[in-house]
N, C-alpha and C positions, 0 to 999 in steps of 0.2 A: 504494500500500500504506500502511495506516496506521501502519504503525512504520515508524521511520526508526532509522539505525546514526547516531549519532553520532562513531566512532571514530576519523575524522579531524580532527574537532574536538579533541578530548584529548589525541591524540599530540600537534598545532599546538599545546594550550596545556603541554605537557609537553617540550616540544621533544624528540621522540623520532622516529624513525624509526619505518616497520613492520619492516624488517630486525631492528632490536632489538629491540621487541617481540616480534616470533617468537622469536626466539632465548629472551627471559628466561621466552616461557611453553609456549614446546615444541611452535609449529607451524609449518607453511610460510608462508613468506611468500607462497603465494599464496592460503593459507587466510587471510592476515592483508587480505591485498587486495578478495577476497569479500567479508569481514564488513564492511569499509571502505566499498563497494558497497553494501552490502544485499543482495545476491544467494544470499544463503543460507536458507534455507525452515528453519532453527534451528540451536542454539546450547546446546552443554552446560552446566548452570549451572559445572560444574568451568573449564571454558574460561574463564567469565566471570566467575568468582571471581579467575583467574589473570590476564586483562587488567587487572580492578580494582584488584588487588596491585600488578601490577605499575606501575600511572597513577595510582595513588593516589587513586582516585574512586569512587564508587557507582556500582550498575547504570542508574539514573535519569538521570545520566549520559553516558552511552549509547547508550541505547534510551529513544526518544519517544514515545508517542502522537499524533497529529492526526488527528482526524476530516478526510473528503473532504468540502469545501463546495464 
């Protein structure tokens, strides 16, 4: 898939857990482990306004582009 979740990057450089994370932006932590995965076919911008907030990063961040070579 050409987008990638960067969200385990950012917690590692925010030293955060997803546990917290859920908690500060109001979801499961196994919705927090999906998005960490990639395994979710999308993503409310509300959601990702609130991971942002709460990691202190932009969406770009985040969410990758790569083309498949």
């Amino acid at each position: 898939m050409p987008i990638v979740v960067n969200l385990d990057v950012m917690l590692a450089k925010r030293k955060m857990r997803s546990r917290e994370l859920a908690e500060r932006i109001g979801i499961t932590e196994q919705n927090v482990s999906l998005l960490k995965s990639g395994k979710v076919r999308g993503v409310r911008f509300e959601t990702l306004e609130r991971i942002c907030e709460a990691l202190d990063c932009q969406p770009g961040d985040i969410l990758e582009y790569r083309t498949d070579a």
